[in-house]
C-alpha positions as CSV (number, residue, x, y, z in Angstrom):
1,X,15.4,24.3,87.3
2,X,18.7,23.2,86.0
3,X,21.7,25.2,85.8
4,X,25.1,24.3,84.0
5,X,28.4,26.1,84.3
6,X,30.7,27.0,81.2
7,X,32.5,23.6,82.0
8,X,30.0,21.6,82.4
9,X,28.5,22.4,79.2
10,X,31.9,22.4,77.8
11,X,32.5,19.1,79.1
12,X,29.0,17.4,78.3
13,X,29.6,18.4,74.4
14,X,33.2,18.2,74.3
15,X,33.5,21.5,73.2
16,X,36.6,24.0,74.8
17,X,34.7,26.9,76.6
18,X,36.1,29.3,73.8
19,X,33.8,28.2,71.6
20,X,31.5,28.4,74.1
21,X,32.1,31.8,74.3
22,X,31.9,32.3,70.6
23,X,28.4,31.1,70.6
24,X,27.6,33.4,73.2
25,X,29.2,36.0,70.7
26,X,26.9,34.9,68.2
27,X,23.8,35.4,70.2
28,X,23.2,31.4,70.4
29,X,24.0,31.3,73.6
30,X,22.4,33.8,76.5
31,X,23.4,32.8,79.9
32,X,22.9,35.0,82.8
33,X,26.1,36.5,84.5
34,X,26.5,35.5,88.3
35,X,29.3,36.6,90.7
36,X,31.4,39.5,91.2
37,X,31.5,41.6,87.7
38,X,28.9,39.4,86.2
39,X,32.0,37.3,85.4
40,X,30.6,33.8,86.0
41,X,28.5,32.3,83.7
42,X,25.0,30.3,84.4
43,X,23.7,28.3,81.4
44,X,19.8,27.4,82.0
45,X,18.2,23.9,80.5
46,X,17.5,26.2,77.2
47,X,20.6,27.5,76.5
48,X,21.9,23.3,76.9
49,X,19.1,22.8,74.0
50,X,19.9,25.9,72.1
51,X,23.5,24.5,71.6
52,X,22.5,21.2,71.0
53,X,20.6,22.2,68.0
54,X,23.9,24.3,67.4
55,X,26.0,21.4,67.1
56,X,23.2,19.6,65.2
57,X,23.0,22.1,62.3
58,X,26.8,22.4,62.4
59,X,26.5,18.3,61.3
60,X,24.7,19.0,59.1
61,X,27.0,21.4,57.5
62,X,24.5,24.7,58.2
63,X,26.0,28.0,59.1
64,X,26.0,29.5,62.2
65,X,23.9,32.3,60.9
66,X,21.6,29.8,59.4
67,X,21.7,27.8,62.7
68,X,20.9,31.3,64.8
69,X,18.0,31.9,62.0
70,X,16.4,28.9,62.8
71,X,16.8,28.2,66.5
72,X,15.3,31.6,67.2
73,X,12.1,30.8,65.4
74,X,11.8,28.6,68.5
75,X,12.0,31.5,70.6
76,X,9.3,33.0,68.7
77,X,5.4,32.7,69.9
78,X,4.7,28.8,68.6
79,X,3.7,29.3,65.1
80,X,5.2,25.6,64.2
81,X,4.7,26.6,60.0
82,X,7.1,29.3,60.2
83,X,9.5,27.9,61.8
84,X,9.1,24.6,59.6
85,X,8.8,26.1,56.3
86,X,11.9,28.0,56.9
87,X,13.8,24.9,58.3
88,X,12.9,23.2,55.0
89,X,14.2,26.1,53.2
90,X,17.3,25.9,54.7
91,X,17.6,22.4,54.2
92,X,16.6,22.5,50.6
93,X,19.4,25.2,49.8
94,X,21.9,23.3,51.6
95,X,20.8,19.9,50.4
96,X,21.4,21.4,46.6
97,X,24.7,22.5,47.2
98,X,25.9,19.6,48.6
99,X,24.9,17.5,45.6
100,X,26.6,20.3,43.6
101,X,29.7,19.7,45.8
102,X,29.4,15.9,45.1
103,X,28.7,16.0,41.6
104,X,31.7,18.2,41.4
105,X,33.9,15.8,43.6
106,X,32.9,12.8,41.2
107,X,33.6,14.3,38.5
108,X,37.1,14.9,39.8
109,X,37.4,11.6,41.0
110,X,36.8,10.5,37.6
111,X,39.9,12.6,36.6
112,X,42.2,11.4,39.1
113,X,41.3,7.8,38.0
114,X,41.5,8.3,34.5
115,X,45.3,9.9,35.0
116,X,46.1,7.0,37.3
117,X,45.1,4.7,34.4
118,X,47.0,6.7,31.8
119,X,50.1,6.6,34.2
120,X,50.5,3.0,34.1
121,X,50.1,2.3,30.6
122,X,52.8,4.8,30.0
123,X,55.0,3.5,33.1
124,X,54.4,-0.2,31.4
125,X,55.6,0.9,28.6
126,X,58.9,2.5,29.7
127,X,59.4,0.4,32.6
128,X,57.6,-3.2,32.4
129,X,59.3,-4.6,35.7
130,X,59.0,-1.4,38.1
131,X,55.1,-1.3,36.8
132,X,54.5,-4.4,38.3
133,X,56.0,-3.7,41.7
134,X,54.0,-0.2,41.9
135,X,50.3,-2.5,40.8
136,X,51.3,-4.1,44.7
């Protein structure tokens, strides 16, 4: 069975192996301690996959609570509904704040552009030649 250190890991995701450690703090992470004081850390093959998924609800803009949530439905006994229903839960939620988020940003966008417009008439008006040079 595979084994990884804290650095390879740490290496492998390019990661620093404070976050690592933070994961562990979360409960995403469970290696098993090695060495004098338990101070050495020895990642297995599931912890490599439980931080993958980690990193892959992070991209997708999930919290780490939300992440946690659904990786340990993995852990569970296989009930494959669960554990999809909720990921499609979570998805859903997420997916409908991030259109709020961009519905809020184009909206914005729309006011920035309309200012910039306004900007320039009144800078053509006041200023005709120095317009020109700020249109380059």
């Amino acid at each position: 069975m595979a084994t990884y250190t804290i650095s390879d890991l740490a290496r492998e995701f390019d990661l620093t192996t404070r976050a690592m450690r933070f994961y562990e703090d979360m409960g995403l992470l469970r290696p098993e301690r090695a060495g004098p004081g338990g101070r050495n850390r020895i990642y297995s093959a599931r912890d490599r996959t439980r931080l993958r998924l980690t990193l892959r609800a992070k991209r997708l803009g999930l919290s780490l609570t939300e992440a946690k949530e659904i990786i340990d439905l993995y852990d569970s006994p296989r009930d494959t509904g669960v554990q999809l229903r909720k990921f499609l839960q979570v998805l859903g939620t997420h997916r409908e704040q991030l259109e709020e988020q961009m519905t809020d940003l184009q909206a914005n966008l729309d006011e920035v552009r309309e200012h910039e417009r306004e900007a320039r008439e009144l800078l053509q008006k006041i200023d005709p030649p120095a317009s020109k040079l700020m249109d380059n």
